[in-house]
N, CA, C and O atoms as CSV, one atom per row, in Angstrom:
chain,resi,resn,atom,element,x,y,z
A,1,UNK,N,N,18.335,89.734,-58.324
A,1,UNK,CA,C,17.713,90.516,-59.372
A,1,UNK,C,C,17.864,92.002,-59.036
A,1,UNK,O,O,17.302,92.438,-58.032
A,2,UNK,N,N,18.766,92.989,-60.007
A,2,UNK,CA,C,18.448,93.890,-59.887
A,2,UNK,C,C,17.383,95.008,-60.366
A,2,UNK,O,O,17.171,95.156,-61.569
A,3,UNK,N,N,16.595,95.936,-59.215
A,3,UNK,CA,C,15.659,96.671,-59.371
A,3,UNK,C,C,15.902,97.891,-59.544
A,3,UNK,O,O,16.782,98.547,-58.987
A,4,UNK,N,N,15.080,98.273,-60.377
A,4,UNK,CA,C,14.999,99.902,-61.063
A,4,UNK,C,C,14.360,100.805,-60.375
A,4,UNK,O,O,13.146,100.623,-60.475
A,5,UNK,N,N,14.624,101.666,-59.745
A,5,UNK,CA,C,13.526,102.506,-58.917
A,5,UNK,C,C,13.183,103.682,-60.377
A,5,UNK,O,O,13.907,104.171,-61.244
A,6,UNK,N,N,11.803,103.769,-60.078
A,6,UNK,CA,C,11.308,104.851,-61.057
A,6,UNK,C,C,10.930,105.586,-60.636
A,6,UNK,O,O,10.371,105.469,-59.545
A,7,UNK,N,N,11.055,107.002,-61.424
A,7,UNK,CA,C,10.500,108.325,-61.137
A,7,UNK,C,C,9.150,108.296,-61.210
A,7,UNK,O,O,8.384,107.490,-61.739
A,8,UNK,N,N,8.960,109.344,-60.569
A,8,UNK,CA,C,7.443,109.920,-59.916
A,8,UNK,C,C,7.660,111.480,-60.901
A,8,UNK,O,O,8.632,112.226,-60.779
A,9,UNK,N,N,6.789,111.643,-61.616
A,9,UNK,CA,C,6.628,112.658,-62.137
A,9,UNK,C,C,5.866,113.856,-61.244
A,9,UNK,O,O,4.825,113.693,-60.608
A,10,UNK,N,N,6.603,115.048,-61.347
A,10,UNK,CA,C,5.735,116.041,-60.206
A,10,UNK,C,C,5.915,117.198,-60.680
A,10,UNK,O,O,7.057,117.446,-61.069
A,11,UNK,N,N,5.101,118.028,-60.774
A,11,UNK,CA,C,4.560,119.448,-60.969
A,11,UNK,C,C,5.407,120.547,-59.765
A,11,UNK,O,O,5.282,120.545,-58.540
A,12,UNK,N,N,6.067,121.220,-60.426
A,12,UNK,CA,C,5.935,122.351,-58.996
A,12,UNK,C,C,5.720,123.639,-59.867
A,12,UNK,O,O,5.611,123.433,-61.076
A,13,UNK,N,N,5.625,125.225,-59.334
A,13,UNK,CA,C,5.891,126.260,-59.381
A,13,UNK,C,C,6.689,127.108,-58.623
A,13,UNK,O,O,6.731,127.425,-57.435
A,14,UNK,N,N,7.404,127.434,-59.779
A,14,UNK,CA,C,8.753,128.041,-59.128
A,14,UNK,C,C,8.411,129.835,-59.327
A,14,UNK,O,O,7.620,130.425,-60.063
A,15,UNK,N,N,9.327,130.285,-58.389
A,15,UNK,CA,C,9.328,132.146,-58.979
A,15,UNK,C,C,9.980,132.444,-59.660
A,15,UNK,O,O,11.118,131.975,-59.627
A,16,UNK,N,N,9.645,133.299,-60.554
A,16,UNK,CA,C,10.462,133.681,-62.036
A,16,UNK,C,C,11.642,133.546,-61.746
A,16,UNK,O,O,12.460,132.876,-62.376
A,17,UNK,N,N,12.010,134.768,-59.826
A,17,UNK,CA,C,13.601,134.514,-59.952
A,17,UNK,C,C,14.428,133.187,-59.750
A,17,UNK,O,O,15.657,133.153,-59.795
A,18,UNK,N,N,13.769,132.306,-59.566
A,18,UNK,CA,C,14.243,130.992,-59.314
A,18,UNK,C,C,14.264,130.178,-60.269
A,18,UNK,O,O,15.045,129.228,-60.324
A,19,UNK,N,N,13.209,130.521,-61.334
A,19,UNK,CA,C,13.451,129.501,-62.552
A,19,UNK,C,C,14.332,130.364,-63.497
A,19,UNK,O,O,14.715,129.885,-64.564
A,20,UNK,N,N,14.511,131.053,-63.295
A,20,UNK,CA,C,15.403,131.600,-64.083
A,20,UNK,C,C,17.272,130.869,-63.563
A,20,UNK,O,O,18.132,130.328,-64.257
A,21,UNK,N,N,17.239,131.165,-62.284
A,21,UNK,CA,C,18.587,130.586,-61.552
A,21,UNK,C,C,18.754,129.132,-61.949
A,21,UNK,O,O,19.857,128.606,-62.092
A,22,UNK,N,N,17.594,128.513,-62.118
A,22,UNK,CA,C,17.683,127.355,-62.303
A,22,UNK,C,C,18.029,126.756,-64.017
A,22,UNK,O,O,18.794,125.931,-64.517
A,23,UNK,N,N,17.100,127.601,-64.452
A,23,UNK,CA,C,17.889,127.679,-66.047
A,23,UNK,C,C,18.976,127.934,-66.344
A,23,UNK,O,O,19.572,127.519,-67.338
A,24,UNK,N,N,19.413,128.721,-65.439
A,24,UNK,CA,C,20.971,129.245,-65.956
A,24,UNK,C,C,21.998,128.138,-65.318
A,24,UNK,O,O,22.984,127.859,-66.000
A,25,UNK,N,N,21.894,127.744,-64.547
A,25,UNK,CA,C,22.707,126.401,-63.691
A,25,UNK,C,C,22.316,125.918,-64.746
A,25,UNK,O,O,23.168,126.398,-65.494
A,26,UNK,N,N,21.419,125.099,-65.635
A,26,UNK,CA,C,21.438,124.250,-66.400
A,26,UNK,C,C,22.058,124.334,-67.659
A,26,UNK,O,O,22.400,123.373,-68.348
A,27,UNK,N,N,22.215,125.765,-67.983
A,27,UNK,CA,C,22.904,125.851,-69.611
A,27,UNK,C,C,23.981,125.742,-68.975
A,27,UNK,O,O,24.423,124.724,-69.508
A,28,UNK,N,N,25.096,126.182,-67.866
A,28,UNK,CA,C,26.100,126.440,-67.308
A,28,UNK,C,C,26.816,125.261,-67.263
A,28,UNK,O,O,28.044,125.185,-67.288
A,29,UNK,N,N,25.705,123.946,-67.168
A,29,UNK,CA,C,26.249,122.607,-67.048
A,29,UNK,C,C,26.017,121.524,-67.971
A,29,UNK,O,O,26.181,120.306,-68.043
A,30,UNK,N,N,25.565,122.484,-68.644
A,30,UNK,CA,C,24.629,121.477,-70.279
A,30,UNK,C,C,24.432,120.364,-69.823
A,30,UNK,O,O,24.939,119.274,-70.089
A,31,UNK,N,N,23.076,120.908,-68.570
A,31,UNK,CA,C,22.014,119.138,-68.463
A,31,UNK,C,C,20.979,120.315,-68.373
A,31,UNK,O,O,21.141,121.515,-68.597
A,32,UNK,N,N,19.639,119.469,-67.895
A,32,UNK,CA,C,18.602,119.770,-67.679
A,32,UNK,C,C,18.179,120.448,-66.849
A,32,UNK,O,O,18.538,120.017,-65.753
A,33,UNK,N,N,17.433,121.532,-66.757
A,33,UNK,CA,C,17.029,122.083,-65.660
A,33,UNK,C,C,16.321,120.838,-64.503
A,33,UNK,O,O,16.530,120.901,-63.291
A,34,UNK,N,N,15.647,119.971,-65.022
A,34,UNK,CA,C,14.965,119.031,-64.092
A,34,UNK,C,C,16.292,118.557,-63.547
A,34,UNK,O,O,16.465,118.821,-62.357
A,35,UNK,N,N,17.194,117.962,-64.119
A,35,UNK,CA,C,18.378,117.036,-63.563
A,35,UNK,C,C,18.728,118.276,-62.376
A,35,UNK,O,O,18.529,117.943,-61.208
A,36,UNK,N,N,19.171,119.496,-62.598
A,36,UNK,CA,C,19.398,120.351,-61.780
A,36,UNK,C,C,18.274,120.566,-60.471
A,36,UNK,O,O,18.752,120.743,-59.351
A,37,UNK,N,N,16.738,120.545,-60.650
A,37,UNK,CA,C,15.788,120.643,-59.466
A,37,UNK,C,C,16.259,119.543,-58.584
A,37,UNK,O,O,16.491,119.539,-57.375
A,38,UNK,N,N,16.343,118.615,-59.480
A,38,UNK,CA,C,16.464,117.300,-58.781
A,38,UNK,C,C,18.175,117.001,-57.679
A,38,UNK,O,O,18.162,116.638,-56.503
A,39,UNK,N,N,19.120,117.213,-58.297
A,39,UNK,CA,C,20.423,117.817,-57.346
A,39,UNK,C,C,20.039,118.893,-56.572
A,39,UNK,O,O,21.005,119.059,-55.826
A,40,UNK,N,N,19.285,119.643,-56.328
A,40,UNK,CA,C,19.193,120.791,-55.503
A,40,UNK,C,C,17.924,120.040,-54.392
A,40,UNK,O,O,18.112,120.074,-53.176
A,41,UNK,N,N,16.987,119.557,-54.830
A,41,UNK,CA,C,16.154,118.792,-53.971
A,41,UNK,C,C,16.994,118.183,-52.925
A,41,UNK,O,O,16.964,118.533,-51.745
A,42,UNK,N,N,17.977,116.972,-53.558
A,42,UNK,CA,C,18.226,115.948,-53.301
A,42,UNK,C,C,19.650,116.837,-52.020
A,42,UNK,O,O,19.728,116.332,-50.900
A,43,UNK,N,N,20.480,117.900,-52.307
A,43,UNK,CA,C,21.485,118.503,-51.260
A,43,UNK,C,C,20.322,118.689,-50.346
A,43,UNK,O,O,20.334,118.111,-49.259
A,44,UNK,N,N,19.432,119.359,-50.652
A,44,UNK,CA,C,18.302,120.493,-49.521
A,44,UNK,C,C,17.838,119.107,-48.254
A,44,UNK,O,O,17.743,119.068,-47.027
A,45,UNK,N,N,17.668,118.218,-49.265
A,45,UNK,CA,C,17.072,117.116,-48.062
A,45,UNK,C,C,18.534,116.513,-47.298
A,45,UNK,O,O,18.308,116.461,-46.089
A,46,UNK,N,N,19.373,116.235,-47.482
A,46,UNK,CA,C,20.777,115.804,-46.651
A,46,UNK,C,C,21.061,117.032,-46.133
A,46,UNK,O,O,20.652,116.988,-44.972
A,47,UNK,N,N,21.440,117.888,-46.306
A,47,UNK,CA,C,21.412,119.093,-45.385
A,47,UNK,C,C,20.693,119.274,-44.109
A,47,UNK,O,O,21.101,119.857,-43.104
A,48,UNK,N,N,19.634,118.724,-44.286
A,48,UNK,CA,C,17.844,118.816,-43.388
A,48,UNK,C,C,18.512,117.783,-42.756
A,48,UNK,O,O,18.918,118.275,-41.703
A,49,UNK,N,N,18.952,116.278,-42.829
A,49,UNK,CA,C,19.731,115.124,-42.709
A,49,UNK,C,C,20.544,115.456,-41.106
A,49,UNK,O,O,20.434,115.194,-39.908
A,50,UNK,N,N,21.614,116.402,-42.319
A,50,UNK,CA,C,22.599,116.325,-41.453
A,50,UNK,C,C,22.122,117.270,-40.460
A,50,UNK,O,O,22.310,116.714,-39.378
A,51,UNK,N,N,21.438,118.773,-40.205
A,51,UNK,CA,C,21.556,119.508,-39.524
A,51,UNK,C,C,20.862,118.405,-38.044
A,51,UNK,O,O,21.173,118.395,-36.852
A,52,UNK,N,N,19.791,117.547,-38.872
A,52,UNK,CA,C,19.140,116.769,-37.233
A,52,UNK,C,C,19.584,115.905,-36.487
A,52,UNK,O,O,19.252,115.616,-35.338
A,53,UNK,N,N,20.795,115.237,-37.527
A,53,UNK,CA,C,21.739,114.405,-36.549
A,53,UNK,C,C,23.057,115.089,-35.924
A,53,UNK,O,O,23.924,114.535,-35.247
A,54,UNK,N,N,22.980,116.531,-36.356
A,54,UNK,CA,C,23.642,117.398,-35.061
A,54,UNK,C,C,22.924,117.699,-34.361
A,54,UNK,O,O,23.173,117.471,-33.178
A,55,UNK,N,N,22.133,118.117,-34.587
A,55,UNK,CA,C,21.006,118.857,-33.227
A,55,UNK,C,C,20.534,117.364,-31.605
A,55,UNK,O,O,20.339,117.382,-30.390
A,56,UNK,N,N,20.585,116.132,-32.982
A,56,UNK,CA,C,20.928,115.044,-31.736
A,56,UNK,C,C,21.687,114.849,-31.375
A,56,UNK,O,O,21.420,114.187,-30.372
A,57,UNK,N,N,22.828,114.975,-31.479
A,57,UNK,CA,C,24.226,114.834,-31.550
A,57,UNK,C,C,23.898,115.703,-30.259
A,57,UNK,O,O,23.650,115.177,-29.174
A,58,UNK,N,N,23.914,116.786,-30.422
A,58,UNK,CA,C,23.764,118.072,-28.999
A,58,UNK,C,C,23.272,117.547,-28.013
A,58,UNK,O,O,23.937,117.291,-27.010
A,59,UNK,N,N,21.876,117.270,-28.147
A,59,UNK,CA,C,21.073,117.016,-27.420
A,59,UNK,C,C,21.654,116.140,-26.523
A,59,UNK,O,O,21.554,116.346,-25.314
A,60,UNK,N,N,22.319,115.078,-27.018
A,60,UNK,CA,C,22.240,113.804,-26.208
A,60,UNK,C,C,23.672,113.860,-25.826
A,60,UNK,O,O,24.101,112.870,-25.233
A,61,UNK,N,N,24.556,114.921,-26.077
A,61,UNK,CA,C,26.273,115.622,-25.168
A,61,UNK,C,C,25.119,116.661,-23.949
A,61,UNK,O,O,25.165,116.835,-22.731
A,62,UNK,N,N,24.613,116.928,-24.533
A,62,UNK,CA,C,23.662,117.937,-22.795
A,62,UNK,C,C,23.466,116.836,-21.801
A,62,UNK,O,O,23.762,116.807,-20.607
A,63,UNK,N,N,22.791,115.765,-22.708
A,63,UNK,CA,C,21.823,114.755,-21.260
A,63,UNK,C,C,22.618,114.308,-20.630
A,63,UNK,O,O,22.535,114.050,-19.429
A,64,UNK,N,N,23.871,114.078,-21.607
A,64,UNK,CA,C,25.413,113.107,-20.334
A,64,UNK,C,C,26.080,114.165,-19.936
A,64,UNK,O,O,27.011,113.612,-19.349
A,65,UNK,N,N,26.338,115.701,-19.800
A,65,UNK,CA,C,26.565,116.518,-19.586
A,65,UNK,C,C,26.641,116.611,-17.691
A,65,UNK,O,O,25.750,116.137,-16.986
A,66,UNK,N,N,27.531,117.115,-17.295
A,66,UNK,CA,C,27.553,117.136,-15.664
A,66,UNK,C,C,28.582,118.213,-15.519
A,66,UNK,O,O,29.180,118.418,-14.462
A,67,UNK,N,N,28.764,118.885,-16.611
A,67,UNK,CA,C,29.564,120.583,-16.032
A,67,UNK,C,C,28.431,121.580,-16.665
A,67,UNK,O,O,27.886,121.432,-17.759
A,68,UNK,N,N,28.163,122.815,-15.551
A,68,UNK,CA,C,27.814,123.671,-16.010
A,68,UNK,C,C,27.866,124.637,-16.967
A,68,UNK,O,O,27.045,125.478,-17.332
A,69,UNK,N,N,29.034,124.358,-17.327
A,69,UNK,CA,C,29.275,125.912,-18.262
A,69,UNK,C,C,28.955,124.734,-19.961
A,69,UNK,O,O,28.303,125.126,-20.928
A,70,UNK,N,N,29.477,123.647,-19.874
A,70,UNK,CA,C,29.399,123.245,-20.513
A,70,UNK,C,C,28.003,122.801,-20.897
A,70,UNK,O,O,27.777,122.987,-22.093
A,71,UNK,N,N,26.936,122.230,-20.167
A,71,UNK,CA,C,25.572,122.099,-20.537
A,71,UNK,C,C,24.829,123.833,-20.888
A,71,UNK,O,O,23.822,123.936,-21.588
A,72,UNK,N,N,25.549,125.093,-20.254
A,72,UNK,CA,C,25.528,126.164,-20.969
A,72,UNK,C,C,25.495,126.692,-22.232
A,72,UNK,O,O,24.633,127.396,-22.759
A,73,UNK,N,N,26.810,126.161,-22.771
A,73,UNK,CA,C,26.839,126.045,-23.800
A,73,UNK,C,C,26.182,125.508,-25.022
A,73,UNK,O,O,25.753,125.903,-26.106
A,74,UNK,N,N,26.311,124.405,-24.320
A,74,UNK,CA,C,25.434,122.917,-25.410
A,74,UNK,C,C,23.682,123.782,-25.630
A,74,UNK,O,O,23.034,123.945,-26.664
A,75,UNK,N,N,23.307,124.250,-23.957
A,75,UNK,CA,C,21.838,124.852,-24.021
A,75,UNK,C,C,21.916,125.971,-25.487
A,75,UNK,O,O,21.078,126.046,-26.385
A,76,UNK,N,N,23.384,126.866,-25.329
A,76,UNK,CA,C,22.898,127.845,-26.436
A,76,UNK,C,C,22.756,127.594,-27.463
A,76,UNK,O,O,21.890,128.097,-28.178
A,77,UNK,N,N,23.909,126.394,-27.953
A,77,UNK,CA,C,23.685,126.060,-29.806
A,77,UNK,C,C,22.484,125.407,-30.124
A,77,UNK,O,O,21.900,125.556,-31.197
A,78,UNK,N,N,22.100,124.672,-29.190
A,78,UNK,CA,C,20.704,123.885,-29.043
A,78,UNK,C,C,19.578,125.554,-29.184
A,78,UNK,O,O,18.681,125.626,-30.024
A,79,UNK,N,N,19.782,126.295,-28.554
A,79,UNK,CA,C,18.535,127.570,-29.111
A,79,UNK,C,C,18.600,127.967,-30.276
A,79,UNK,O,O,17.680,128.295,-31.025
A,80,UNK,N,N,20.431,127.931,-30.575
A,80,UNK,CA,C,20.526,128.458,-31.741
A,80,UNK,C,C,19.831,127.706,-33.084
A,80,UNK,O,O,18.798,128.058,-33.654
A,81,UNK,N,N,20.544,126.773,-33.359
A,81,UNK,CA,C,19.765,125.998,-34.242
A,81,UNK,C,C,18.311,126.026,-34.219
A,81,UNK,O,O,17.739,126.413,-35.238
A,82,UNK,N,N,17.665,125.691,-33.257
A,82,UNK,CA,C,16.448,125.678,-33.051
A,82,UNK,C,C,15.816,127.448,-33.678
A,82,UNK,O,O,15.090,127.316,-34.663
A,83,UNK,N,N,15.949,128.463,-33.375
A,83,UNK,CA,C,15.260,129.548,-33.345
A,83,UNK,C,C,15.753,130.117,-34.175
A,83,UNK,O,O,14.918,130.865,-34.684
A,84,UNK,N,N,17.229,130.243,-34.897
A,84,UNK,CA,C,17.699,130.854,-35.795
A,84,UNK,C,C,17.603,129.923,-37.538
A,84,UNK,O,O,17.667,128.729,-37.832
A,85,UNK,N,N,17.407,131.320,-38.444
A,85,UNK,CA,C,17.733,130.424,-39.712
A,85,UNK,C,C,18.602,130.653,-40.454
A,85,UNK,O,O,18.800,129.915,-41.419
């Protein structure tokens, strides 16, 4: 049997300059501004995705790590990510 997943209806507030960006992506593509929140939600969270299965990815090339310059390294992108946005 196939199942339908259903939407959850949700409220947000956006800033003028953002609903405006967001309106304009939507005439630009003649759909909906919601269809558009919803593609921009939906990149923002795989992005979030992917950046943590690099940052493990790092992490766990440091722990098997046994050259210095190289766990050096691994230490900086590991700050980087971490402290930079």
């Amino acid at each position: 049997m196939l199942s339908v997943e259903r939407s959850v209806r949700q409220s947000v507030s956006l800033p003028p300059g953002t609903a405006r960006r967001v309106k304009s992506l939507a005439k630009s593509r003649r759909t909906s501004a919601n269809r558009i929140l919803v593609e921009l939600i939906e990149s923002g969270l795989e992005a979030r995705e992917q950046e943590r299965r690099s940052f493990l990815e790092l992490a766990d090339s440091l722990a098997g790590s046994r050259d210095p310059e190289e766990q050096s390294r691994l230490k900086e992108e590991l700050a980087r990510m971490t402290f930079e946005e």
